[in-house]
C-alpha positions in Angstrom: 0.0 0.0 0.0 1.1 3.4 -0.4 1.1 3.9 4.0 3.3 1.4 3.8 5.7 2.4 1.0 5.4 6.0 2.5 6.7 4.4 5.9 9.6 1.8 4.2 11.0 5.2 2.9 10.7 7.6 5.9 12.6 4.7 7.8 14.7 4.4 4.9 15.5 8.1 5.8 16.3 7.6 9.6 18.3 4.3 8.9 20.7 6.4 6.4 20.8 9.4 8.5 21.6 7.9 11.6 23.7 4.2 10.5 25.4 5.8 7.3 28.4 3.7 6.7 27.4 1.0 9.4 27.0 -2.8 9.2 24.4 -3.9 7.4 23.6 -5.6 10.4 23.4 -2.3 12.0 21.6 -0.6 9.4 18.7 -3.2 9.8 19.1 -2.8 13.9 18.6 0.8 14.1 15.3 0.6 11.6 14.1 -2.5 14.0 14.3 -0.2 16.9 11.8 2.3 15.5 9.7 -0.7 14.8 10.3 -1.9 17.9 8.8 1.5 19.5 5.9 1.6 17.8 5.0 -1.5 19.3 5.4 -0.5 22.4 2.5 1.5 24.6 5.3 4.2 26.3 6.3 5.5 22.1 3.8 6.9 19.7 2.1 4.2 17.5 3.5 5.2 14.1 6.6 5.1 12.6 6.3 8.9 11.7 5.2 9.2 15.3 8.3 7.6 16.8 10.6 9.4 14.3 9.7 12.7 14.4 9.3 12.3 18.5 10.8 15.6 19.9 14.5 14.7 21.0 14.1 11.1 19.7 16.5 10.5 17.1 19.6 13.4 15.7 19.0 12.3 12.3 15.9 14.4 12.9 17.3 17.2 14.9 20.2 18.0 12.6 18.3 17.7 9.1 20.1 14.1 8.3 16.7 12.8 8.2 16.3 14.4 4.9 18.8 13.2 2.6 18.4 11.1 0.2 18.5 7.6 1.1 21.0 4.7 -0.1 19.6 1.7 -1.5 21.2 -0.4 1.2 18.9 1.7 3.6 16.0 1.2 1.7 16.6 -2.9 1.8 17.4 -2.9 5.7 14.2 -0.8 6.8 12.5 -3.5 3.9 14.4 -6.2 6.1 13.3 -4.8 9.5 9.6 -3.9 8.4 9.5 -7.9 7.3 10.2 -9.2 10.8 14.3 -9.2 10.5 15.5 -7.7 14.4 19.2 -7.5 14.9 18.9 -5.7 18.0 16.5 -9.0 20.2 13.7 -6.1 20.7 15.8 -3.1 22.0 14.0 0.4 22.4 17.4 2.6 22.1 20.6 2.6 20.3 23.4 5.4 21.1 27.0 5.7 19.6 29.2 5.7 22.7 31.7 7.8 21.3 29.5 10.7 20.7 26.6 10.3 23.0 26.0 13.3 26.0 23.0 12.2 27.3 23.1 10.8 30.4 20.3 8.8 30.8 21.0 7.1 27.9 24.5 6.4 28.9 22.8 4.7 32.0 20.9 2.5 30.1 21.6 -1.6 30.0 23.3 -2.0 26.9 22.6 -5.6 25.2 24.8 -5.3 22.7 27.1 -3.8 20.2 26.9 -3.9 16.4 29.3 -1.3 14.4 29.6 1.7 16.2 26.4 1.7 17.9 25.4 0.2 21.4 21.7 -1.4 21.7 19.9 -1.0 25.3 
């Protein structure tokens, strides 16, 4: 459907603005947790909702979010939207290395993939 094409690319988006030269693996992971939230009941119920949540993602603070996106984006959102989760449900990813915030540095983390650690 197009609500559904319209969502594979806005995640396409995210995924390329915030894993750009990631694993694959990782690519896939960071789409899964969007998914991931909007099945959740503490995140909005849409993936729009999720990604444009106010703070949620700096893809969407910084403008990243609208760039064009790779094709290799485009196939992990497909991959994540079709069930594939990398991250074994996580609800947040940070990059260690360049993260501030410090609840999210106080988070669990499950586990690493590229650059990126998965709470």
């Amino acid at each position: 459907s197009s609500s559904s094409s319209g969502d594979l690319y806005l995640l396409a988006r995210l995924v390329h603005g915030e894993a750009r030269g990631e694993p694959y693996k990782g690519k896939v992971a960071v789409a899964a947790v969007v998914l991931n939230r909007v099945k959740s009941s503490s995140f909005p119920n849409t993936i729009a909702g999720v990604i444009y949540q106010k703070g949620a993602f700096d893809a969407v603070s910084d403008g990243q979010i609208n760039m064009q996106p790779d094709n290799e984006s485009i196939r992990a959102a497909r991959d994540a939207m079709n069930g594939w989760d990398p991250s074994n449900g996580c609800l947040y990813y940070y990059n260690p290395k360049t993260a501030t915030s410090r609840w999210m540095l106080s988070r669990p983390v499950l586990l690493h993939i590229g650059q990126h650690a998965f709470c």
